[in-house]
MITIDREN-423057 format. One line per 2 residues: number of its first residue (from 0); their letters; for each residue x, y, z of C-alpha. Coordinates in Angstrom, 1 decimal. Each point is the difference from the previous one (the first is absolute). Layout:
% residues N
NUM = A = X/Y/Z  ...
END
This chain:
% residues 594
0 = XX = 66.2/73.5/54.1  0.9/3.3/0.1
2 = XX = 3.9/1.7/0.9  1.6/3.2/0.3
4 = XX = 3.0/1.1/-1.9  2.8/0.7/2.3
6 = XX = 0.5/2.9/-1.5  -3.2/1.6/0.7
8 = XX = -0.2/-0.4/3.6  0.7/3.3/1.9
10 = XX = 3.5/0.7/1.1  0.8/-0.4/4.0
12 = XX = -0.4/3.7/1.4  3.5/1.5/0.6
14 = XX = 0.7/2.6/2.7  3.0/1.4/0.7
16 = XX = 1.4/0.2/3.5  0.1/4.1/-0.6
18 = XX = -1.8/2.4/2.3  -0.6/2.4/-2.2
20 = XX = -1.1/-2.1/-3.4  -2.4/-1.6/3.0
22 = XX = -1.7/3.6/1.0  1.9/0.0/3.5
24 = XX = 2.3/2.0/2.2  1.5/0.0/3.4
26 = XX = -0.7/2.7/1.8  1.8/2.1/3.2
28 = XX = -1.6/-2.4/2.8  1.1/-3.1/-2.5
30 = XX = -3.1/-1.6/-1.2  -1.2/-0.3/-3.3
32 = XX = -2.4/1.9/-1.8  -1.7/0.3/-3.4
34 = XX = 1.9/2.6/-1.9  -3.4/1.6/-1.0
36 = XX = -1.9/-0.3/2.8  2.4/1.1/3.1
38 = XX = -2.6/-1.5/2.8  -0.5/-3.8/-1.7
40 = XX = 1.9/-3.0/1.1  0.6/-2.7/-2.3
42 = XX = -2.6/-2.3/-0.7  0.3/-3.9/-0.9
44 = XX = -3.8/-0.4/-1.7  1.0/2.8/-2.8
46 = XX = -1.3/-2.0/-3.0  -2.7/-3.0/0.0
48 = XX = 2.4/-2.1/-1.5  2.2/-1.8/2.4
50 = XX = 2.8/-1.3/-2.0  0.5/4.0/-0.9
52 = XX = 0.0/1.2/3.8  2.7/-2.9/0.8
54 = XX = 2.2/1.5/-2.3  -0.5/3.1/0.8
56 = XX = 0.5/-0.6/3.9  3.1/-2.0/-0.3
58 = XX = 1.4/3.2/-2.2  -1.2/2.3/3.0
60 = XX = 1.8/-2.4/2.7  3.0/-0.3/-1.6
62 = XX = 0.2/3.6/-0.1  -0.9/-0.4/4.1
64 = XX = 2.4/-2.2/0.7  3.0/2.0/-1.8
66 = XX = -0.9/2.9/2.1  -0.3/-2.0/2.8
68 = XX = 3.8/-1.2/-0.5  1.0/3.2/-0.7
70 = XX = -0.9/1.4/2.9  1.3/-2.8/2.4
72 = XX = 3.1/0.7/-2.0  0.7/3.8/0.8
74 = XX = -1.0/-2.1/3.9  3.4/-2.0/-0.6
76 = XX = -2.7/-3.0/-0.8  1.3/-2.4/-3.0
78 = XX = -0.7/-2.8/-2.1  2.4/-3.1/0.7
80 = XX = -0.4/-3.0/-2.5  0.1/-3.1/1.3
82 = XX = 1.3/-2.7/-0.2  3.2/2.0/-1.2
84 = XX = -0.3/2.3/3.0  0.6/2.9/-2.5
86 = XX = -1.4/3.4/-0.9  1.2/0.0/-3.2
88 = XX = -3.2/-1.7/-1.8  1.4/-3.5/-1.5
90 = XX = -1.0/-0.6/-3.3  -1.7/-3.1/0.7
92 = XX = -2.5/-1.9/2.9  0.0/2.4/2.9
94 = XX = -2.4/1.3/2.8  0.6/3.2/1.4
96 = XX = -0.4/1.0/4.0  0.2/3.0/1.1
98 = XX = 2.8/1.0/2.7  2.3/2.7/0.7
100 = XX = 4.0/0.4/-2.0  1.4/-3.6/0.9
102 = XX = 2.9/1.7/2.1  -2.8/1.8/2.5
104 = XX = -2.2/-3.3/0.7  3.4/-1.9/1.1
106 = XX = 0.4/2.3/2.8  -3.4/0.7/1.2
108 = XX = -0.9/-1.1/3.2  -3.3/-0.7/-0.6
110 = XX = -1.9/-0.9/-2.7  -3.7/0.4/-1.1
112 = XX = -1.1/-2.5/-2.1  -3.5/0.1/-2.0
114 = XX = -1.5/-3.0/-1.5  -3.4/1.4/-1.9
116 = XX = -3.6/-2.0/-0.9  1.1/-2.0/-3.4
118 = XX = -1.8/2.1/-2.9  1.5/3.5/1.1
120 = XX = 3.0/1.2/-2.4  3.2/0.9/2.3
122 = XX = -0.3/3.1/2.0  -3.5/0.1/-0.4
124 = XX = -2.1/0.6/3.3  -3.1/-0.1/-1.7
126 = XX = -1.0/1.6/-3.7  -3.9/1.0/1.3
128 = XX = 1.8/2.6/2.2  3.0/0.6/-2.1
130 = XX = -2.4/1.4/-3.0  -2.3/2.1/2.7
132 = XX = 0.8/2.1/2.3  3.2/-1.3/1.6
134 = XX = 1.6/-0.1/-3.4  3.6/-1.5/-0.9
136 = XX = 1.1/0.6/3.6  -2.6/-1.3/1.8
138 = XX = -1.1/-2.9/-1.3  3.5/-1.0/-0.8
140 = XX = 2.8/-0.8/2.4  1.3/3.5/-0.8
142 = XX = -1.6/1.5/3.6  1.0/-2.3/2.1
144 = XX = 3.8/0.2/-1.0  -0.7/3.1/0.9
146 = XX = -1.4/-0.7/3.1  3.1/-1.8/0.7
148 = XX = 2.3/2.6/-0.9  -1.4/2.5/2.5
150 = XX = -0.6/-2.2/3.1  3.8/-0.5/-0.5
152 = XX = 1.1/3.3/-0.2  0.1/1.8/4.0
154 = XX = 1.0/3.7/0.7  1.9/2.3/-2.8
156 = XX = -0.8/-2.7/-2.4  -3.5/-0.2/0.1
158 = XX = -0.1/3.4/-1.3  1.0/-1.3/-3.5
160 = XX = -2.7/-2.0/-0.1  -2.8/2.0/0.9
162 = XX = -1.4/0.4/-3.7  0.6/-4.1/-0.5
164 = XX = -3.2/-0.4/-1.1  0.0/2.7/-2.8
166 = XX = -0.5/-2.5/-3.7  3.3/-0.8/-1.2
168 = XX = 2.2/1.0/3.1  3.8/-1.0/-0.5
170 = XX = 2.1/-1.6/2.6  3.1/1.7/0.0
172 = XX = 2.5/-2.2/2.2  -0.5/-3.6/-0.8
174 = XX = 1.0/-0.4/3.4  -3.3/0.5/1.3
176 = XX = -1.8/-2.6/-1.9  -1.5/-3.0/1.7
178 = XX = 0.4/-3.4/-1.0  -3.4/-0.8/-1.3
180 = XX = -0.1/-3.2/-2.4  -3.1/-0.7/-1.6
182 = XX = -0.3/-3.5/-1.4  -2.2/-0.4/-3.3
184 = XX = -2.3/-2.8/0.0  -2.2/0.6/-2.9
186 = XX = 2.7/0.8/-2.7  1.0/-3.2/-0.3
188 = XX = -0.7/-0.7/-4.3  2.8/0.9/-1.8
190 = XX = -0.7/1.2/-3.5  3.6/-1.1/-2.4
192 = XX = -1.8/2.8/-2.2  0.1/2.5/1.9
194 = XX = 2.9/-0.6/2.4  -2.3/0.7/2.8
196 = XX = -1.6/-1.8/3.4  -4.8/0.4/-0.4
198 = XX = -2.1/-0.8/2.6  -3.0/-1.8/-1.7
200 = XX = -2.2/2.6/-0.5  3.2/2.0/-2.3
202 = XX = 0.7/-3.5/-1.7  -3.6/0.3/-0.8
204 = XX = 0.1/3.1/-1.7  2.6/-0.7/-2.2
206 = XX = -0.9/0.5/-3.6  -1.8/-2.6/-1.9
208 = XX = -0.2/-0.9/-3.8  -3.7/1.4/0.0
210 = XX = -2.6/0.9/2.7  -1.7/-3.3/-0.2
212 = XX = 3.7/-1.9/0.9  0.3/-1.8/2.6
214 = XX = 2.8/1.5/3.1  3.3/-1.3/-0.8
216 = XX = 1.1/-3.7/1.2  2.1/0.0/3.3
218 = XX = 2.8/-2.7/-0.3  2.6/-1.5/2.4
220 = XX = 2.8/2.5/-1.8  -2.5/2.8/1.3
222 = XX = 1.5/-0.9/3.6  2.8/1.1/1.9
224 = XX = 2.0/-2.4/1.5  -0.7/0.5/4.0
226 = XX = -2.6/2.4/-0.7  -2.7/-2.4/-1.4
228 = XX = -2.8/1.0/2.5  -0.4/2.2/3.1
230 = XX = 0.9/-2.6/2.2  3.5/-0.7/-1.8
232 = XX = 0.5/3.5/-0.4  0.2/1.1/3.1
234 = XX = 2.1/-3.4/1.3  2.6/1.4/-2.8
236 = XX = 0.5/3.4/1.5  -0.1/-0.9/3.7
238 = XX = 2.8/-2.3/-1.1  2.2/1.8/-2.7
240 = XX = -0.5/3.4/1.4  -1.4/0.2/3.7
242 = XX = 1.8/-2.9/0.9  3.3/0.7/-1.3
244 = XX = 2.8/1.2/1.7  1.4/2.0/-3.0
246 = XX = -3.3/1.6/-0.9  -1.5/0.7/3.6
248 = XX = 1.9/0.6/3.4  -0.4/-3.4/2.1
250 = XX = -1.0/1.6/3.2  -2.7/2.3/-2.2
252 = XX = -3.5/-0.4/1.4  -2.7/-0.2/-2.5
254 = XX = -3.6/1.4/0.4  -2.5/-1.4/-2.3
256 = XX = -2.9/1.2/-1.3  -2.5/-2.5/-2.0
258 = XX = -2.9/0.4/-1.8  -3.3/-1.6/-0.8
260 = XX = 1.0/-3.1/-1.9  3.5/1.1/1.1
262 = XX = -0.8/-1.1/3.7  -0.8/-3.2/-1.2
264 = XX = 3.0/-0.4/-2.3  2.1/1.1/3.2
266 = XX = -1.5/-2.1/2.9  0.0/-2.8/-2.4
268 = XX = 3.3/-0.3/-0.6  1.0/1.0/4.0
270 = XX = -2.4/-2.6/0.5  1.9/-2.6/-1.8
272 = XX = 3.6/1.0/0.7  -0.3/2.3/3.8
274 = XX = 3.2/-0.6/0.8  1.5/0.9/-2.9
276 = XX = -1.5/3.3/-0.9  -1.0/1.3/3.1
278 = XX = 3.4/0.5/2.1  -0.1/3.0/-2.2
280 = XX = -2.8/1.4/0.3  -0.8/2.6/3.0
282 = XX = -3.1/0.9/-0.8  -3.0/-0.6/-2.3
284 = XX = -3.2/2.6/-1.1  -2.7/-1.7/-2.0
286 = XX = -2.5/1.9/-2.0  -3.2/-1.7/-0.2
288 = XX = 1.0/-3.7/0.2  -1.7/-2.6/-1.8
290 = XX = 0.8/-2.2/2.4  -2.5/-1.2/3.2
292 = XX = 1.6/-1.4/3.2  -1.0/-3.8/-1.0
294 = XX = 2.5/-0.2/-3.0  3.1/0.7/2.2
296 = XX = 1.1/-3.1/1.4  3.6/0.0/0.9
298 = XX = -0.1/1.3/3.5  3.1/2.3/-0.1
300 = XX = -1.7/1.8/-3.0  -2.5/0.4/2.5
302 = XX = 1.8/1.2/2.7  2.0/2.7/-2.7
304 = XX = -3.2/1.3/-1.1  -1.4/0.4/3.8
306 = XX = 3.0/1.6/1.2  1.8/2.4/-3.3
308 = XX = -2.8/0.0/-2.5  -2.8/2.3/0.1
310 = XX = -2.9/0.5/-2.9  -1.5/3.2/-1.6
312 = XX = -3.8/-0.9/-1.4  -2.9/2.0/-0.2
314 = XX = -2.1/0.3/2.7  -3.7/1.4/-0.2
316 = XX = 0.2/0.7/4.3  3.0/2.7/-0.7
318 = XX = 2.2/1.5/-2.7  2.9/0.7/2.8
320 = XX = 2.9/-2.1/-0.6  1.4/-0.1/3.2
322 = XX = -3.4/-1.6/1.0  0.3/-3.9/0.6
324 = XX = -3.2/-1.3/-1.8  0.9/-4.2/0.6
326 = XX = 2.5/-2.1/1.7  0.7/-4.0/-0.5
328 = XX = -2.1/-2.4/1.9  2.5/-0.7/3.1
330 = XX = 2.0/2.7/-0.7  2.1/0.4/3.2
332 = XX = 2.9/2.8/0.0  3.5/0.4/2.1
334 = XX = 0.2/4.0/-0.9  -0.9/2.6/2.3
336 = XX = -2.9/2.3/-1.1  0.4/2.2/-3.0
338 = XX = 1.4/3.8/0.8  -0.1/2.8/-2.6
340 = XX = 3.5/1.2/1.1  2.7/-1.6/-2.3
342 = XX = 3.5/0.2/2.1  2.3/-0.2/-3.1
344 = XX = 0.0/1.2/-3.1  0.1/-2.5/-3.0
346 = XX = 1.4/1.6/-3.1  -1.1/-2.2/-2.8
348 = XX = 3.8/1.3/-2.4  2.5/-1.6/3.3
350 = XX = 2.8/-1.7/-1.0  1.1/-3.8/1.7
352 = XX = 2.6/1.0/2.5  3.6/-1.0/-1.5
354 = XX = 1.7/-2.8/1.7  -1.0/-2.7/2.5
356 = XX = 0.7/-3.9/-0.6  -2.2/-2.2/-2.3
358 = XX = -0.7/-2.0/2.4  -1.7/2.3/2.5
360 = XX = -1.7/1.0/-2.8  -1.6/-3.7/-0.5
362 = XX = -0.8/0.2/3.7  -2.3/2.5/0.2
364 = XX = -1.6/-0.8/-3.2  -0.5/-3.8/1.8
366 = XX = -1.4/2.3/3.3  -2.2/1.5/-1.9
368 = XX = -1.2/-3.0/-2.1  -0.5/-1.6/3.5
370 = XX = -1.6/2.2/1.6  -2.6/0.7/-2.3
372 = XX = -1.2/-3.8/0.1  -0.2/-1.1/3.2
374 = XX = -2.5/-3.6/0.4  -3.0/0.6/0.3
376 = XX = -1.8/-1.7/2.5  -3.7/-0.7/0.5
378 = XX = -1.2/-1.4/2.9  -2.5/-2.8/0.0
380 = XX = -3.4/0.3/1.2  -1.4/-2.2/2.7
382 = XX = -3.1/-0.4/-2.1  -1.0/0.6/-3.1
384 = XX = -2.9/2.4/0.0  -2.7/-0.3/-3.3
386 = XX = 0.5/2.5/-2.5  -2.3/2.7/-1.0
388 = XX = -1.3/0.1/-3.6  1.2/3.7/-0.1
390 = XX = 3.5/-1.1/1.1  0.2/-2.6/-2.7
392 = XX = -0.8/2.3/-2.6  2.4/2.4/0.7
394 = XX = 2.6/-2.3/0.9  3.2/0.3/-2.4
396 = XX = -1.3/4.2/-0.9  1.8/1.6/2.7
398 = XX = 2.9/2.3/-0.3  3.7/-1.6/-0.9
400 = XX = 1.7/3.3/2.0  -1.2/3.4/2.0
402 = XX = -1.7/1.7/-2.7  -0.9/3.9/-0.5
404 = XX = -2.3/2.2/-1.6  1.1/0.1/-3.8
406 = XX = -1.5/4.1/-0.8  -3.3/0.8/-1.8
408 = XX = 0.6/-2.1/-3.2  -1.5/-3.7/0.2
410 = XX = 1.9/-1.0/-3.4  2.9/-1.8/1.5
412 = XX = 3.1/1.0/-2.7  -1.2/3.7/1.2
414 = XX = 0.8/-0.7/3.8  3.4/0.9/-0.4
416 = XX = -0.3/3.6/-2.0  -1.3/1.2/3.3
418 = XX = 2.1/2.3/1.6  -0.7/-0.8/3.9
420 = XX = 0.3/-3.5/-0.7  3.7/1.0/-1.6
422 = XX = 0.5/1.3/3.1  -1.2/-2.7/2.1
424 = XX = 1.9/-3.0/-1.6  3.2/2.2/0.0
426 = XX = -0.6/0.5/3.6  -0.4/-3.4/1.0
428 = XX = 3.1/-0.3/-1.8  2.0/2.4/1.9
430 = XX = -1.6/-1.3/2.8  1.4/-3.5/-0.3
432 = XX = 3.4/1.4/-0.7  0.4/1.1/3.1
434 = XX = 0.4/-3.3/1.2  0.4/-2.2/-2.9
436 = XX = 1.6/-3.2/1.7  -2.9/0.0/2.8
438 = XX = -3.0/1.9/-1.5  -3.4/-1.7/0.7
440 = XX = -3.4/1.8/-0.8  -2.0/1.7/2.8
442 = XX = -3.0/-0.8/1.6  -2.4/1.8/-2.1
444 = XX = -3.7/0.6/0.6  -2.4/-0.2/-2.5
446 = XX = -2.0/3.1/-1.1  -3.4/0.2/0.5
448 = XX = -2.6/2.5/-1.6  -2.7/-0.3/2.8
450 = XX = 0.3/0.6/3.2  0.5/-2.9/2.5
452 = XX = -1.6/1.3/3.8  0.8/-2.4/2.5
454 = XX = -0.8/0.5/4.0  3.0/1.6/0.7
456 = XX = -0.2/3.0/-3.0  -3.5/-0.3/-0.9
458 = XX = -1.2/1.8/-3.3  -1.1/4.0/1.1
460 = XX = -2.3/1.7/-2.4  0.1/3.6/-0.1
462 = XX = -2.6/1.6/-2.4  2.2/3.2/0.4
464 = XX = 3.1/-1.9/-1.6  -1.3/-2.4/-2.3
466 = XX = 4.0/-1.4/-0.5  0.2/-0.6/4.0
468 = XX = -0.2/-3.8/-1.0  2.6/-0.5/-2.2
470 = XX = -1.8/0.3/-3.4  -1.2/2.7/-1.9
472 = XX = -3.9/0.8/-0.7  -1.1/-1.2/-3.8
474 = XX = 0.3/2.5/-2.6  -3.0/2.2/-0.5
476 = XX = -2.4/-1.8/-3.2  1.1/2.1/-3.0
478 = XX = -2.8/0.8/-2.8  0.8/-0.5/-3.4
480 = XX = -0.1/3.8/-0.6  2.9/0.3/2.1
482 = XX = 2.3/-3.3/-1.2  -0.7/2.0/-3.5
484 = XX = 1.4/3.2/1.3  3.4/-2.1/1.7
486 = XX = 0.5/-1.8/-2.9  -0.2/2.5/-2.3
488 = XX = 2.3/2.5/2.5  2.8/-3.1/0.5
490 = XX = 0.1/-0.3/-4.0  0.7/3.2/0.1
492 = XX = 2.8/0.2/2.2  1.2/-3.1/-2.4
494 = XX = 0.2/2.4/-2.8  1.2/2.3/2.2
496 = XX = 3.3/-1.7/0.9  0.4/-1.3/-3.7
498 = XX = 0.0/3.8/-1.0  2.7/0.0/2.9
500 = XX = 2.3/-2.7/-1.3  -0.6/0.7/-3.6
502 = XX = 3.2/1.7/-0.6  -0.6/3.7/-2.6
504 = XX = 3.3/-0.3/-1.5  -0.7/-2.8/-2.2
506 = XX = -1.8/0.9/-3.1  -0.9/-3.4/-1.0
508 = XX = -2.7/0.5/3.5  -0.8/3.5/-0.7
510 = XX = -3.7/-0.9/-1.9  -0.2/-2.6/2.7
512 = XX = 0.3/3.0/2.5  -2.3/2.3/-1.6
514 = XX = -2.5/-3.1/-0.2  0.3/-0.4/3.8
516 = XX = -0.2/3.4/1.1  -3.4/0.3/-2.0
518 = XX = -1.1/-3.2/2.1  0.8/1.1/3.1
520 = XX = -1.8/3.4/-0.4  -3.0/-2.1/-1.3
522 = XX = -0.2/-2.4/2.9  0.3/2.8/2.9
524 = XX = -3.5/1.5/-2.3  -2.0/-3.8/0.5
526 = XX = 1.6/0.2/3.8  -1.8/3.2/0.6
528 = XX = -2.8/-1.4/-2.3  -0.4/-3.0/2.1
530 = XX = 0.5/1.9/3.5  -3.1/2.3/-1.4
532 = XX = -2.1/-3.2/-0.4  0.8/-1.4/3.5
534 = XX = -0.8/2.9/1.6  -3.2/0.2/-1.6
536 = XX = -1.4/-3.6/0.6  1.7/-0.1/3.3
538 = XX = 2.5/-2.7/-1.2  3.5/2.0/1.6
540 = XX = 0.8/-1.8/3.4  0.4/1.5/3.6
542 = XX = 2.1/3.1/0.2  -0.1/0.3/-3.9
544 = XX = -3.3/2.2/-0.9  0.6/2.2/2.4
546 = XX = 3.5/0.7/-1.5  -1.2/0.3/-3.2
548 = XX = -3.0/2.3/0.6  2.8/2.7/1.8
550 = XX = 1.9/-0.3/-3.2  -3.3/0.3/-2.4
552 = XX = -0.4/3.1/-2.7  -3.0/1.6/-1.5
554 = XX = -0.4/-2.2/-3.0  1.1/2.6/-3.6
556 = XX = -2.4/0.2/-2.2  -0.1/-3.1/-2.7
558 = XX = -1.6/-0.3/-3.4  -4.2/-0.3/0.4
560 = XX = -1.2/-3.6/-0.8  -3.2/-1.7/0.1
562 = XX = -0.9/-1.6/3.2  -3.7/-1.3/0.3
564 = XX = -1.6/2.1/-1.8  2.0/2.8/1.1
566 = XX = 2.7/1.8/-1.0  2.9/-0.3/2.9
568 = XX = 3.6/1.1/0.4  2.0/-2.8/-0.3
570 = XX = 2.3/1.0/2.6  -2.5/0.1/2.8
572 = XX = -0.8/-4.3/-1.2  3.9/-0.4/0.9
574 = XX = -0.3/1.8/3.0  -3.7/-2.6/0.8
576 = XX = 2.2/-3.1/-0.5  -1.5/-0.4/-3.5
578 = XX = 3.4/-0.1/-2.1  -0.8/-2.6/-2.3
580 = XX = -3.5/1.9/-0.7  1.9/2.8/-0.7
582 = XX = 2.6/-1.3/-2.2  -2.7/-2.0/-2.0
584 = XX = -2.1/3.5/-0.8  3.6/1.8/-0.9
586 = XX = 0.8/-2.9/-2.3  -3.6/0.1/-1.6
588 = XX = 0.3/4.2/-0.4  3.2/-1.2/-2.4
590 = XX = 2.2/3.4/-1.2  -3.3/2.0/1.0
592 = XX = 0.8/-0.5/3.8  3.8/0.9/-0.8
END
């Protein structure tokens, strides 16, 4: 039998949660970049070995999520450790939410309240956008406190908030911020260690004896009392913080927002207990449930979720979401037709109005409760028809609530990093708090992509106007000459923009600069290398060739090279569409062609 010395076994990889010991650096528009290379995102599969890009990617999230915080913090956004309801950070079991100061969620009128999928860290949208394009801001919940803030603000003081969006904007009057409370249901391991709440995946990258170790055991004492799983952690703050009197107004109303696994962790519970959590609750936006119509069996659950819930999923008809893509099977509706006009403005920072009994208080919270989950009736049928085989396989798939087109991303945790579906949930929203005690969902109807003639408006083509039927015509078939020339001209505006964002005052990203700049002037060369070929063989699309012949040049004169049998300037095989023939015979000619 053969063993290893412990001591011989390679040490666990160790990265520290450092942007600049990692190569990286934030720059103007707030997303991170490789300190050497302006233009490139960061990159999971850096090394073949995937113990080593573990490491290395919890040291680049921690860095993420401390800029994330930071950020909500200059939005008047704050950690609160529960179950001590304290922003001080206890030295002991703890898991943080994030809310605003304790003093400005007691007097908020209404409150926003996010419960996210079960594996993303707190304030974190989603990290595939957060280390693209949309950077800390985007994929965080950075933007849409933002988007908050400025829906609030109406006449003089919407001016101040015009350059909101700007990385690392400060809130200057913490009256302004909203209440926004994010609940965290993946940081739920508490390390004694390190004095600090992990989700999984962090406890998982905690260092190990050697690289061969297995992850570190998870015992009871690893829990927090209350806060042992999603399920429990969420009961714990609707109760110790949403629910109570000294923490939250009593007459607040609370919007929630749920996530993924989130939606299940919610309906679940309102499932179990209705009566208990939902005379609170005005309104509810899910972002691509988990959850199918069959699984929700207490009918005032059912009844909420028809009349104040509404979904965001994706939707491969339309990327609109204001477009209705599904409603519930029997979904019937008491509210009038949906209007774009909003009669009064809902400012997301209002305070509860001082005064006014407790007891009228508990009244309209019971109206509400009551109105929302009314019996729902079903009428029996005089005979029971068969079933189709189609209807039995679909039965139990349909829709829980009215759902809407989630944006262009099909990933689910990216739904919510779309801007016009910010919009849209903050809309229904506002929409709801018009009438908060009597509010029931429209009659919506359900976007189609094709037309539907009937006898009455029958379908009109028009060869003159190919959109006169509601749909556009097909894009024209691109050739591969031309998808080489757009993808080369969109990296290009990539680099572009980095360039842009790349601040010059930093000398630690002046070689990184100098680098870039020498790409950039080497990609517009291959654009106008590639455009030459296209226009050669024919490959540029409609409109495009003759463009480019208006804009073409006599050829200069290039070094001579050999060309079957012949002796050729290599120039005028550019200008035939023969680059690569070209380049090969100047490579060949070595420092004689130079």
């Amino acid at each position: 039998m053969l063993r290893r010395k412990e001591d011989t076994i390679d040490a666990d990889p160790v990265f520290a949660a450092d942007l600049k010991e990692l190569g990286f650096f934030i720059n103007d528009l707030g997303q991170f970049r490789m300190i050497g290379a302006p233009e490139k995102e960061y990159i999971f599969h850096a090394t073949n070995n995937e113990r080593v890009n573990e490491m290395r990617r919890e040291g680049m999230q921690e860095c993420q999520r401390r800029e994330t915080e930071k950020r909500l913090f200059l939005l008047g956004i704050n950690r609160i450790y529960l179950p001590e309801f304290t922003i001080t950070k206890p030295d002991g079991p703890h898991v943080p939410i994030l809310a605003p100061a304790p003093e400005v969620l007691k007097v908020r009128k209404r409150i926003i309240v996010v419960v996210n999928d079960t594996i993303q860290d707190i304030g974190i949208l989603a990290y595939r956008e957060l280390q693209r394009g949309l950077g800390v801001n985007g994929g965080s919940a950075v933007d849409f406190v933002k988007r908050i803030i400025k829906r609030s603000a109406t006449g003089d003081a919407a001016k101040k908030y015009e350059d909101i969006f700007n990385d690392g904007f400060k809130l200057e009057d913490d009256a302004d911020t909203p209440a926004l409370v994010v609940l965290n249901t993946a940081q739920l391991l508490y390390s004694h260690k390190h004095n600090k709440a992990l989700t999984l995946r962090s406890w998982s990258a905690m260092p190990r004896r050697s690289v061969t170790h297995d992850m570190i055991n998870i015992h009871e004492e690893n829990s927090v009392e209350g806060h042992r799983n999603p399920k429990e952690h969420v009961k714990s703050v609707f109760e110790d913080v949403l629910f109570n009197p000294a923490r939250v107004a009593p007459d607040a109303q609370i919007y929630l927002i749920a996530l993924e696994s989130g939606t299940e962790t919610m309906l679940s519970i309102l499932g179990e207990e209705f009566e208990k959590y939902s005379s609170r609750v005005t309104a509810m936006a899910l972002v691509h449930s988990l959850m199918y119509d069959a699984q929700i069996q207490d009918p005032h659950l059912l009844a909420f979720l028809h009349q104040r819930t509404r979904e965001w999923r994706h939707s491969d008809l339309t990327n609109d979401p204001q477009n209705c893509t599904a409603l519930p099977e029997n979904y019937c509706s008491e509210g009038s037709p949906p209007t774009e006009k909003i009669i009064e403005h809902i400012a997301w920072n209002e305070d509860v109005s001082k005064g006014g009994a407790l007891s009228t208080i508990t009244n309209a919270l019971h109206r509400l409760a009551v109105s929302v989950t009314p019996t729902m009736k079903k009428e029996e049928p005089a005979s029971v028809a068969p079933v189709a085989e189609a209807d039995l396989w679909s039965s139990g798939q349909a829709a829980i609530c009215p759902t809407f087109a989630g944006g262009p991303e099909s990933t689910g945790e990216c739904i919510l990093t779309y801007p016009a579906v910010q919009e849209a949930v903050l809309s229904f929203f506002e929409e709801v708090a018009q009438n908060p005690e009597n509010y029931c969902n429209p009659k919506f109807k359900i976007y189609s992509a094709a037309p539907q003639p009937s006898p009455d408006n029958p379908l009109a083509l028009d060869p003159e106007d190919p959109n006169v039927a509601g749909f556009s015509t097909l894009v024209p078939e691109m050739t591969l000459e031309q998808a080489e020339v757009d993808m080369a001209k969109e990296h290009l505006k990539h680099m572009k923009s980095s360039l842009q964002a790349c601040s010059a005052n930093v000398p630690e990203l002046h070689e990184g600069r100098k680098k870039l700049v020498a790409k950039i002037a080497k990609q517009q060369v291959k654009i106008q290398e590639l455009e030459q070929a296209a226009l050669a063989t024919g490959g540029l699309t409609a409109g495009q060739a003759p463009k480019a012949r208006a804009n073409w040049k006599p050829p200069k004169e290039g070094v001579p090279v050999e060309f079957l049998g012949a002796t050729v300037d290599s120039e005028l095989l550019k200008g035939a569409g023969m680059v690569g023939t070209a380049a090969a015979a100047l490579e060949a000619l070595g420092d004689d062609g130079i």
